[in-house]
N, C-alpha and C positions, 0 to 999 in steps of 0.2 A: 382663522386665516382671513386676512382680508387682502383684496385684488385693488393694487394700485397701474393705474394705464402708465406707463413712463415715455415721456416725448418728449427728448434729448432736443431739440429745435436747431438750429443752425450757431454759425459762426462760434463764438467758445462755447453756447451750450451743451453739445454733445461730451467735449473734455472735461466739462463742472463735471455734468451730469455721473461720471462713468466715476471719474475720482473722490466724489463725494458719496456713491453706493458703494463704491470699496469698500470704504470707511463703516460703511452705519454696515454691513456683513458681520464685525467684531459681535455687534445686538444681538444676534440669532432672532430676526424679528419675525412674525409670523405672516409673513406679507407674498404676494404671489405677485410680482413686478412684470408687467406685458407690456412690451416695447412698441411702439407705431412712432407712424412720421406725422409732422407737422412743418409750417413754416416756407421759406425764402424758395426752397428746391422745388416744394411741391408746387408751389406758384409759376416756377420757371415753365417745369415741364410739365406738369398738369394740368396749372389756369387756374389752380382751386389752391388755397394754404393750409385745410383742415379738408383731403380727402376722406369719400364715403367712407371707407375699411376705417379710419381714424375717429368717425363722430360714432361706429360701432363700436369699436373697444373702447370708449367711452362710457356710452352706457353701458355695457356690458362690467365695468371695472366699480369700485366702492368709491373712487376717486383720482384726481389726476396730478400726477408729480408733471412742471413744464420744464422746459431746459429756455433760453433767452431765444428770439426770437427777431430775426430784423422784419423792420418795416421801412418800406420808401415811399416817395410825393408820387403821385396818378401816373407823370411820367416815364420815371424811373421805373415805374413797376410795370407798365408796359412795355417799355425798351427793351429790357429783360425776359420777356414770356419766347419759351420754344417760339420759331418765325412759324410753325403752322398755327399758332393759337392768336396772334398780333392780329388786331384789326378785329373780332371776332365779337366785339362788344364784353369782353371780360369784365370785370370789376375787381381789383382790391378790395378787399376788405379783413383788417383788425383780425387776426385770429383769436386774440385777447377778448376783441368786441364781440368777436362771434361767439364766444365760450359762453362769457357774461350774459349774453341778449338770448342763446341756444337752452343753457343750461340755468338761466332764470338765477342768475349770482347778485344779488344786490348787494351785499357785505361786503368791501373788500378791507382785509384787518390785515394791519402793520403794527406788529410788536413797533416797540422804541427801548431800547435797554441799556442802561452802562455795563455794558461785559467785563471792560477792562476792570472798575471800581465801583461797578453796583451801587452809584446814588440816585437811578434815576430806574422806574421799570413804569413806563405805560401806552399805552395803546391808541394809535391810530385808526376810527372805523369811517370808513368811507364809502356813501351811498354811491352805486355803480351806473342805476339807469336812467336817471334822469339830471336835475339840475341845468347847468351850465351846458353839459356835454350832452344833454339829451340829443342833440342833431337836429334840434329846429335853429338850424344858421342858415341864414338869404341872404346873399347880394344881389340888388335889384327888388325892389319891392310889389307885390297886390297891391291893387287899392285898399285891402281891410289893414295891410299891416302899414301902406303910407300914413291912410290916415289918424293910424297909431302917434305916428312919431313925426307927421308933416309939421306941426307945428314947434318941434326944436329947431332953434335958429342955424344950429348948420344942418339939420336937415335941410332948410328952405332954400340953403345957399348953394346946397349941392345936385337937392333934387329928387326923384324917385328913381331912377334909373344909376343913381352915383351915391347910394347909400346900403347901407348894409345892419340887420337888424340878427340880433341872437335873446332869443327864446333862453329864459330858464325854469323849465317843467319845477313842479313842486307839488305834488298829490298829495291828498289824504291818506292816502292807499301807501303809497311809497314813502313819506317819514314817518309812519305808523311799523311800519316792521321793520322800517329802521331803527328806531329807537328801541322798540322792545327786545330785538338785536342785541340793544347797547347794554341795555339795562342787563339782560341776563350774561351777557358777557362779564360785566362785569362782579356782579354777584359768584360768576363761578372761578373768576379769578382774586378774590377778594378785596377789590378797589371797591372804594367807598365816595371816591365823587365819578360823578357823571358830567362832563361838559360840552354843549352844544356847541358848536362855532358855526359866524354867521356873521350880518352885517344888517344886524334890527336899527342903525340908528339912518342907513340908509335905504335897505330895502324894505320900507316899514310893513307893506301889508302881506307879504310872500311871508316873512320875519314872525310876523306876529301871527301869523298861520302855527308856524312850526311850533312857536313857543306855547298857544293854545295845545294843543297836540301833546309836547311834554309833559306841562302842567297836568295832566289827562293821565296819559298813563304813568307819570311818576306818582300817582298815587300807589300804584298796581306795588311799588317800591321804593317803601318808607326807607330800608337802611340806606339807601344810597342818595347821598345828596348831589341835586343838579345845580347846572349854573348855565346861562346863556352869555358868550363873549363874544367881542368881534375879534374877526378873524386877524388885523393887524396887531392886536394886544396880544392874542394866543401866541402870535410867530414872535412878539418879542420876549415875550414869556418862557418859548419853549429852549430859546437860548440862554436867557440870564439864570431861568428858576423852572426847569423841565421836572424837578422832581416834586412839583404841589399837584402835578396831574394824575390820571387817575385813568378812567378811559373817555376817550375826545370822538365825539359823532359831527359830522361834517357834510353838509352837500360835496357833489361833484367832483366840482373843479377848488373849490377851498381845501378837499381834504386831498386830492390830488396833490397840490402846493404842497401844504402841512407834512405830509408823509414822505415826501422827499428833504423837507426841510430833515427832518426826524431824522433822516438816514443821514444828514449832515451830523447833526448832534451827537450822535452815536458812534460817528470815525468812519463816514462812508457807505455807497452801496455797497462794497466787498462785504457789508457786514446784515444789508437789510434784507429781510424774509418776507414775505406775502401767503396769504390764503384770497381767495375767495369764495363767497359762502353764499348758497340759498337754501329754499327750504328742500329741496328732493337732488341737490346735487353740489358739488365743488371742485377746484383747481389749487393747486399750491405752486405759487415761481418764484426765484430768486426776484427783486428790484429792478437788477442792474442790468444793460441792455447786451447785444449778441457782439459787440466790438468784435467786427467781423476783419478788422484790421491786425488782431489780436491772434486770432484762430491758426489753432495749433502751435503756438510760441511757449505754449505750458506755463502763464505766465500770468494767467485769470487767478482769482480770489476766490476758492471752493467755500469761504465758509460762509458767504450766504444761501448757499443751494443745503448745507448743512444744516442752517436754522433754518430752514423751511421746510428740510424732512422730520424736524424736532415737532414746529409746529402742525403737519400733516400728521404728525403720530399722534399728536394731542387730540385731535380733530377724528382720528379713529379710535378713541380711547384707549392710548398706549402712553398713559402720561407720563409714568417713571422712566421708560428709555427716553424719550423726549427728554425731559428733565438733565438724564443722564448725559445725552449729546449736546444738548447747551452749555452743561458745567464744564464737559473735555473741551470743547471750542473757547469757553470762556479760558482754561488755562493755558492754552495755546496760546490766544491772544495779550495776557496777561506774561508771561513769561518771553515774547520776542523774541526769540531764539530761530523761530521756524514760519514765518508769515512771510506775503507777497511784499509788491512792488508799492502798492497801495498802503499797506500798513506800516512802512519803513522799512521793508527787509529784502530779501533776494530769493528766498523759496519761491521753487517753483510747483504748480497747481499740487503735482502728485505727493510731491514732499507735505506740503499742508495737509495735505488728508491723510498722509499716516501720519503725522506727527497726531492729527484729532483723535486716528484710530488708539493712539496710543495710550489715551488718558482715558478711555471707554474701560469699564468696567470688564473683569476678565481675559484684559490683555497680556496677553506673555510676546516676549521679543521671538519666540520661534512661529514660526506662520502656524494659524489653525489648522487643527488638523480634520481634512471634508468628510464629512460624514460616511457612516458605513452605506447608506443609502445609495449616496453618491457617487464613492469609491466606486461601490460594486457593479452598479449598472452601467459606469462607463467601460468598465473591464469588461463586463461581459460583453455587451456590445462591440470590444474589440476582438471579443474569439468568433463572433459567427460572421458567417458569409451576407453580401449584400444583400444576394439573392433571398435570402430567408427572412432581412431584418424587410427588405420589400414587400416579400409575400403580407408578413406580420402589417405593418404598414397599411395596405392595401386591405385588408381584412377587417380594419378598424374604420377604413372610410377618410385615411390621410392621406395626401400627393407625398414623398419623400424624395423620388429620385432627384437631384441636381443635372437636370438634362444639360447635357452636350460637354461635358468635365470626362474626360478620359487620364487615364492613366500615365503619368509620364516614365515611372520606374517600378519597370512589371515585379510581381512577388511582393508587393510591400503592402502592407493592412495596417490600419491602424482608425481608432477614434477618440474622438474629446471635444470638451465642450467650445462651442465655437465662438470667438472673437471676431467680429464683424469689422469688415472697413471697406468705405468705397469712395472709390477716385471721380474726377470729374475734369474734363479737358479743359483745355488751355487755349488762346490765341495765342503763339509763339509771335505772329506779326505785330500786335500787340505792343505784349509783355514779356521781353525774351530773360526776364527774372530765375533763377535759378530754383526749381521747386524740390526742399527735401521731400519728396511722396512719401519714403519708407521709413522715417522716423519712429512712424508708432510702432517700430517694433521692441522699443525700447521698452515698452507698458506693455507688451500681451505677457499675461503669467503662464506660469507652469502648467502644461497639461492641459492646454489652447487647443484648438482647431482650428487656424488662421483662414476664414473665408473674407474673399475679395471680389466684389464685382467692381467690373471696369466695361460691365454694359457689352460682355463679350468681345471686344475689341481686340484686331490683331494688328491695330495699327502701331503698335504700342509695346513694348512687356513691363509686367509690374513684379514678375520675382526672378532669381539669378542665384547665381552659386553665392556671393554672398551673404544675401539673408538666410539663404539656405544653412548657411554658419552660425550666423547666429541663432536662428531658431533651433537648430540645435543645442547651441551652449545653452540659450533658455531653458530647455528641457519640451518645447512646440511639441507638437505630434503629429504635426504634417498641416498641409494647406492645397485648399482647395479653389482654386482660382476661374470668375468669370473674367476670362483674357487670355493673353499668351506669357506665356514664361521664358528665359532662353537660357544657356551653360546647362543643357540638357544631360549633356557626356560627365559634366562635373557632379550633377542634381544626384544623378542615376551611382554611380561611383559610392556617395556620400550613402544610399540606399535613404533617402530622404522621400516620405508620402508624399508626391506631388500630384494632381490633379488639375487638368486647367482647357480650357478652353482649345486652346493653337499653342504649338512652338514655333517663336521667330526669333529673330535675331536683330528688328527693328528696335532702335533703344526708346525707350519709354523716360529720359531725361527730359524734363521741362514741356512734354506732352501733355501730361497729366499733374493734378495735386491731389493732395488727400481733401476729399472732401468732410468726413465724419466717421468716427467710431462707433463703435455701440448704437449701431441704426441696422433697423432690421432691412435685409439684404433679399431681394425678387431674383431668382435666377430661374427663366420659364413662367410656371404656372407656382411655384413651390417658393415662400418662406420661409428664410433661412433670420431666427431670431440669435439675439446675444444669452448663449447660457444653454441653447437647445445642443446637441449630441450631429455631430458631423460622424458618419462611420463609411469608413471606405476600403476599397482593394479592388483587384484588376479587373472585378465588374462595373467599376465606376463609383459615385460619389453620389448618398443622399443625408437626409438630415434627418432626425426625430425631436421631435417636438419637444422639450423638458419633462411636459408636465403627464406626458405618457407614456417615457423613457421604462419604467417599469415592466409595466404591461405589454409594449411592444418585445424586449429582452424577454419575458415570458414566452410570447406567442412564436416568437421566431427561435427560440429553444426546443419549443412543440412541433416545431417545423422540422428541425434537425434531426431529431429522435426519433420521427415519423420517418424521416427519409431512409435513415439508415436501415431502421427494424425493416421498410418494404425492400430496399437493397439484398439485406441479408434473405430473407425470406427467397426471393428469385434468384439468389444464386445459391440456396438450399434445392432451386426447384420449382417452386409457385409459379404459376401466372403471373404474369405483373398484375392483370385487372383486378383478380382473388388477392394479391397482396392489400393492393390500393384498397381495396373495398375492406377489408380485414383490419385494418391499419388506421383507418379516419384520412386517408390520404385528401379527399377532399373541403374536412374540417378539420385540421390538427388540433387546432384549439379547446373544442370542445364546445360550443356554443354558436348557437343561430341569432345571434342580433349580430350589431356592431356600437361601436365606442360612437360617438359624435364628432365629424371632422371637422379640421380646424382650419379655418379657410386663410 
């Protein structure tokens, strides 16, 4: 089992993200996927785009699946901050940059592939921390760096105070484990040339650093032949005659260029995949950016978030499903029948990923059927009371309850795995733009738990008698809402699990939009992730965790059994205290530790 951290990011990243896990499900892979937030949001209202809780389930994970990510100019990103954070000396900064520069990623590697007609398969590696992009850029100069450059004649015309100087780093240290990087990269993928890109006929003594440097350890590896090119010839190269490559090692800001070039030659971002690599950690994202313009129109291109779960599987030594997800993708693309907007076609996000799930190995056209594992513990977790699955809960050292969610339509129990989604308001003075919010209900599957945070808000309502419809014709099994709901008389009628914050009657049109799916959901103190066990009834609304769904349905069984036996005993007679004491009433369980909670 390996623990991949998954952060859906903003704008289409959360929809790639969700659509393209459907899909790789068909694998049965053995992977334990834990959801956190990153990005645009967390910036807004926290100041920070790679919150504490976010750089722990990081290291805490084998590796990082990213979803797309926007970035803005100094201004824009302050504009934007909560008004209690503005002014406050914040900074922006890269969450990309932070990962790279955090988690020590100097590799960043871009397949380049013909999917549609396989003439062409090789690889973009791109040194990450230094070069070009190191961040030694000044406008306005020291005197160590004027007197660098004072004597270029438009320096002299312009001045010290009206020029501007960029640094490009080039270490020993850092094309050293670049190259050897390269080299065993490509020994394991079996390419036999090696080629540096560069500009030795202009940067001569930076150049011939590097090129000493190869010379060196291309010894270390005789099968693989190098070559040094400049960096103009390779980009003319990569379009006339992209298949004499092999794997391509690059500074900075060359393989920057080069890798997007790549992703042209190859039919586009919708198709480009990314890792980045260092030696004690890594990150896998699609290329392509968060077209935040796009978001929620179903209308993104999953299958580069696809090959980068292929490549990610490669990178945890899972090469034949890998393998397997590139070939389904490759005939998807190859066949046109079922691709987006980008590739010629009219599919939309959801359609592409099952058509991919389709060509995956042990597809049948009837939906898989969830394991006994699965099945069972969400059943049972539907027969017991709240009260026990708490107790159980609380005895492990986990928060569960969903504070302040009450019951809307008394008598009604139900649980299942929870589908996340949460809204985010609006300027109506603004934007008085018409917002579908409840769309995603088109995508929650069968046997959901629809939770919503809308930040507790009763300015608003975000469900109604009829989603209430449709989630029933889905087959839902109730929803649990941070907000107000309203057609309470219609809800209750329908005997539909509802749970929510307030009932009003305030319409919630064009107040709010959906902000993101499949993003783990704060309601209180307590974590509500995508996949964990929502269980409810007229004691109210809490969550359990996935990955101790077991164990909790154990302990809160032991609960039951215990209550009853001490029930039955005092109306035989007993004491209650002599029953309690007789019975384990104050350990049901059976054991004096606890589980480790899960913050």
């Amino acid at each position: 089992m390996k623990s991949v951290a998954v952060l859906p990011g903003d704008g289409i990243g959360p929809e790639v993200v969700s659509a393209a896990l459907e899909a790789v499900e068909q694998l049965r892979l053995p992977l334990d996927l834990r959801f956190g937030e990153i990005g645009w949001e967390c910036w807004r209202q926290e100041g920070t785009v790679i919150p504490e809780r976010t750089w722990k389930l990081i290291e805490e994970t084998d590796t990082c699946l990213l979803g797309a990510i926007t970035s803005k100019p100094l201004r824009e990103a302050e504009a934007e901050l909560h008004p209690t954070l503005r002014g406050t000396g914040l900074d922006y900064v890269s969450p990309v940059i932070q990962l790279r520069q955090h988690l020590g990623l100097y590799a960043n590697v871009r397949p380049i592939t013909d999917i549609d007609r396989g003439q062409f398969d090789f690889t973009v590696i791109r040194e990450n921390t230094e070069g070009l992009y190191a961040g030694f850029d000044v406008h306005g100069l020291d005197e160590s760096l004027w007197n660098a450059v004072r004597s270029h004649p438009n320096a002299a015309a312009s001045g010290r105070e009206a020029t501007s100087v960029t640094l490009r780093l080039q270490t020993q240290f850092g094309m050293d484990r670049l190259l050897r990087y390269g080299f065993e990269y490509a020994e394991r993928h079996g390419h036999r040339r090696l080629t540096v890109v560069d500009k030795p006929n202009v940067l001569r003594h930076s150049s011939n650093h590097l090129r000493e440097r190869l010379e060196l350890i291309a010894q270390d590896h005789p099968d693989v032949e190098t070559e040094i090119l400049n960096v103009d010839a390779v980009a003319l190269w990569m379009v006339r005659r992209p298949e004499r490559f092999g794997v391509l090692v690059a500074e900075n800001m060359f393989g920057d260029i080069l890798s997007d070039l790549g992703a042209g030659v190859m039919g586009g971002l919708g198709l480009a995949s990314s890792g980045n690599i260092g030696d004690h950690g890594s990150y896998f994202e699609p290329v392509h950016g968060s077209a935040p313009s796009m978001a929620g129109q179903g209308r993104a291109n999953p299958m580069a978030m696809l090959l980068t779960i292929a490549q990610m599987l490669d990178h945890l030594g899972m090469p034949v499903p890998g393998q397997e997800l590139r070939g389904a993708v490759s005939k998807v693309v190859r066949a046109r029948t079922t691709v987006t907007y980008d590739l010629g076609g009219t599919a939309r996000t959801s359609q592409v990923a099952q058509a991919v799930a389709g060509e995956l190995p042990g597809h049948t056209d009837e939906p898989a059927p969830p394991t006994a594992e699965s099945t069972d513990v969400v059943d049972r977790l539907a027969q017991l009371d709240t009260a026990s699955v708490s107790d159980a809960l609380d005895s492990m050292g986990i928060p569960g309850v969903l504070a302040g969610l009450a019951a809307r339509v008394p008598g009604t129990r139900a649980a299942g795995r929870a589908y996340t989604v949460t809204y985010r308001p609006v300027d109506a003075s603004v934007d008085r733009g018409f917002r579908n919010a409840a769309n995603y209900l088109d995508d929650v599957p069968e046997g959901s738990f629809v939770v919503v945070d809308n930040a507790a808000s009763t300015t608003c309502t975000n469900w109604g008698s009829l989603l209430t419809n449709l989630a029933q014709r889905r087959g839902v099994r109730g929803t649990a809402l941070h907000g107000s709901a309203r057609d309470i008389a219609e809800i209750r009628a329908a005997k539909y699990p509802l749970f929510s914050t307030g009932a009003t009657m305030v319409s919630g049109k064009n107040r709010v939009e959906l902000a993101a799916t499949g993003r783990d959901v704060v309601i209180g103190d307590v974590t509500v992730r995508p996949g964990d066990i929502v269980v409810a009834d007229d004691n109210g609304a809490l969550v359990v965790p996935a990955e101790y769904a077991a164990e909790v349905a154990d302990r809160a069984e032991r609960v039951e059994r215990t209550e009853s036996a001490i029930a039955q005993a005092v109306n035989g007679g007993m004491r209650l205290d002599e029953a309690r004491r007789q019975f384990g009433y104050a350990n049901p369980w059976g054991d004096d530790g606890k589980q480790p909670s899960r913050a």
